[in-house]
C-alpha positions in Angstrom: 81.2 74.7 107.1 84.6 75.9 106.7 85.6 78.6 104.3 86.8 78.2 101.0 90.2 79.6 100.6 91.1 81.0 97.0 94.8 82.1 96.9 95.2 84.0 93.4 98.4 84.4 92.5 99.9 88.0 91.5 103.7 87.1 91.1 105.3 88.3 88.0 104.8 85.1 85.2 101.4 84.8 86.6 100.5 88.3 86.3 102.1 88.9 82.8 100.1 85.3 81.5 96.6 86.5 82.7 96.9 86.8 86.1 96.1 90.5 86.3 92.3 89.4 84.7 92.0 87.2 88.2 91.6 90.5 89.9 88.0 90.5 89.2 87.3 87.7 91.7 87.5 90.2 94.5 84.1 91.7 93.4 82.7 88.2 92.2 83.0 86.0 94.8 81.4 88.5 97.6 78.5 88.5 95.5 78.4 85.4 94.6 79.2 83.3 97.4 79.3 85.8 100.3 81.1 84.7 103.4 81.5 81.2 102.4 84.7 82.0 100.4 87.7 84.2 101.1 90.0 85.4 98.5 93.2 87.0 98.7 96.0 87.5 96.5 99.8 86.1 97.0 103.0 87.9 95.6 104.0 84.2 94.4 102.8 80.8 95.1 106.1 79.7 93.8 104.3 76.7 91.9 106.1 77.6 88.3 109.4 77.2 89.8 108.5 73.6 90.5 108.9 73.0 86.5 109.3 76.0 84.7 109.3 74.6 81.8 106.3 73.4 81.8 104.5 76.3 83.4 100.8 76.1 83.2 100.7 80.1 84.7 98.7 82.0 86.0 97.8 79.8 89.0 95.1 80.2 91.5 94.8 77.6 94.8 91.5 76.9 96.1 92.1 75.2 99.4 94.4 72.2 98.8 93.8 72.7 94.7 95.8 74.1 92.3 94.0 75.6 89.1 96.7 76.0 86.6 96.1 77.8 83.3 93.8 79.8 85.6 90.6 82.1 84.3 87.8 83.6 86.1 85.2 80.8 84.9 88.0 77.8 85.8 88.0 79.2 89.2 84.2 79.7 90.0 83.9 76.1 88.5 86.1 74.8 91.2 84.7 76.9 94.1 81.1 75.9 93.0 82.3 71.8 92.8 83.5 72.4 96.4 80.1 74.2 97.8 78.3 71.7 95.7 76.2 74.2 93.8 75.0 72.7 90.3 75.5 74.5 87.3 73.8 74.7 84.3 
């Protein structure tokens, strides 16, 4: 199985709306998922510039997926939909 990419995104809009709470996912997923998923962070994914006025920020890509209005439990659900791991 190929690894589940999660691309957080640490550029400045992100950051300031919540992206700095993101950070946590670096000592999450490890535990959580081990080596299935890789996380790493990106200065900007340059997705609010697409339609800044409606930004949805922070932003986080998993794969091919973009989680706007991103949050720690948004992102896990994503990740856990892709490795098909029920949730209660």
């Amino acid at each position: 199985m190929k690894k589940i990419e999660v691309k957080v995104c640490l550029g400045t809009t992100c950051f300031v709306m919540g992206g700095s709470n993101l950070q946590e996912l670096n000592d999450i997923i490890p535990k959580k998922y081990g080596d299935k998923v890789e996380v790493s962070a990106s200065n900007c994914l340059g997705l609010c510039s697409i339609n800044w006025e409606y930004s949805k920020a922070p932003y986080v890509k998993v794969d091919d997926e973009v989680v706007n209005e991103a949050t720690v439990e948004k992102v896990l659900e994503v990740i856990d939909r892709k490795l098909n791991i029920k949730t209660l």
